[in-house]
C-alpha positions, 0 to 999 in steps of 0.5 A, a space after each residue: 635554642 634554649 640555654 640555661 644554667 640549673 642547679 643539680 637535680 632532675 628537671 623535665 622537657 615537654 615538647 608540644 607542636 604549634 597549632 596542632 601540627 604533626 611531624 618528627 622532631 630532634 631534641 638534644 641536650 648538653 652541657 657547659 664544662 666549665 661553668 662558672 668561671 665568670 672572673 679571674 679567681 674562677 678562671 678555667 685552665 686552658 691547655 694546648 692541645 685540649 679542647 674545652 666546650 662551654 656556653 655563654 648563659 646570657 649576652 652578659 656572660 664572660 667565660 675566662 680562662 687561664 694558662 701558665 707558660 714555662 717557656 716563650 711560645 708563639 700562641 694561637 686561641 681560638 674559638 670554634 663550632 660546638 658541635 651541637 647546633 647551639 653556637 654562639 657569635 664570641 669575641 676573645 681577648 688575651 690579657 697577661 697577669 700584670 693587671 688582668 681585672 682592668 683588661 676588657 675586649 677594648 681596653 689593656 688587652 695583648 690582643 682581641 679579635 672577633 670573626 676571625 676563626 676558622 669559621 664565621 662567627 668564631 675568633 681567633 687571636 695570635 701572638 708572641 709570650 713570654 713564659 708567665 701567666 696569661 688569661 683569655 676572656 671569652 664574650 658573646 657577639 650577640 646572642 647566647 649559645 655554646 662554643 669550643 676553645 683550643 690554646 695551640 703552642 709553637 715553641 720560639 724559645 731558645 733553640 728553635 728552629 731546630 728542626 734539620 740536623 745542621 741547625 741543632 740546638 748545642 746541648 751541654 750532657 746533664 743539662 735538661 732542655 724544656 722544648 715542644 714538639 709543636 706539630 705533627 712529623 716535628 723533628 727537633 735536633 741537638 748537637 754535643 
């Protein structure tokens, strides 16, 4: 595995068998979207439901990503398998906006997790926000490599559960409600 980071231009691969061995061979190539988003002021958006693919260049890289909710929410980041084969060992963190430049994986996070994720090797962190502005710091574990992120929503603010007809959430006619529809076959009932 072989991951760098290039300037924009045409580059060329050779291939070359050890020792005058002969046989089929797989090359692939990607790239790291995204880049570079090494600090705060750079930082990617991160959006529930989409999924982001980046890379780790050197064992020293830190990916941040930054997400702004309207609403309390219950949150889920994780980190997950590229695709490709490139994978990288991540540890991630959550930080919110009242001191981001001091929050590392062990110091002033909300909350930090390494192996964790769906998978062994990946990381996934929950927890309880309020509305605001909150970054996600993404490291490696040893080793360089590529990885996906998801921001996953569940919506705990006023009104929720509101998923049966009984407990509707009161609604006042000409007044907007900011909700979320947070899974698939989700229901939210109101009452007027």
């Amino acid at each position: 595995n072989l991951l760098l980071t290039l300037d924009a231009g045409v580059y060329y691969v050779g291939v070359q068998a050890e020792a005058g061995a002969i046989g089929d061979y797989e090359l692939s190539m990607g790239y790291a979207p995204g880049e570079p988003n090494d600090s705060f002021d750079t930082a990617t958006t991160l959006s529930a439901g989409t999924t982001r693919s980046a890379g780790l260049e050197v064992a020293t890289d830190v990916d941040w990503y930054e997400f702004t909710l309207s609403n309390d929410y219950d949150i889920t980041v994780a980190t997950s398998e590229s695709g490709n084969g490139l994978d990288v060992d991540t540890q991630i963190w959550l930080c919110d906006d009242s001191n981001p430049i001091s929050c590392t994986y062990t110091l002033g996070n909300l909350a930090a997790d390494d192996e964790s994720g769906a998978t062994a090797g990946f990381s996934s962190i929950s927890y309880s926000a309020v509305a605001g502005t909150y970054y996600v710091g993404v490291q490696s574990a040893g080793g360089t490599g590529e990885y996906d992120i998801d921001l996953t929503l569940v919506n705990n603010g006023p009104g929720e559960p509101n998923d049966e007809p009984l407990v509707g959430t009161p609604y006042s006619l000409g007044t907007p409600i900011d909700s979320l529809i947070d899974l698939g076959g989700d229901v939210d009932y109101y009452t007027f």
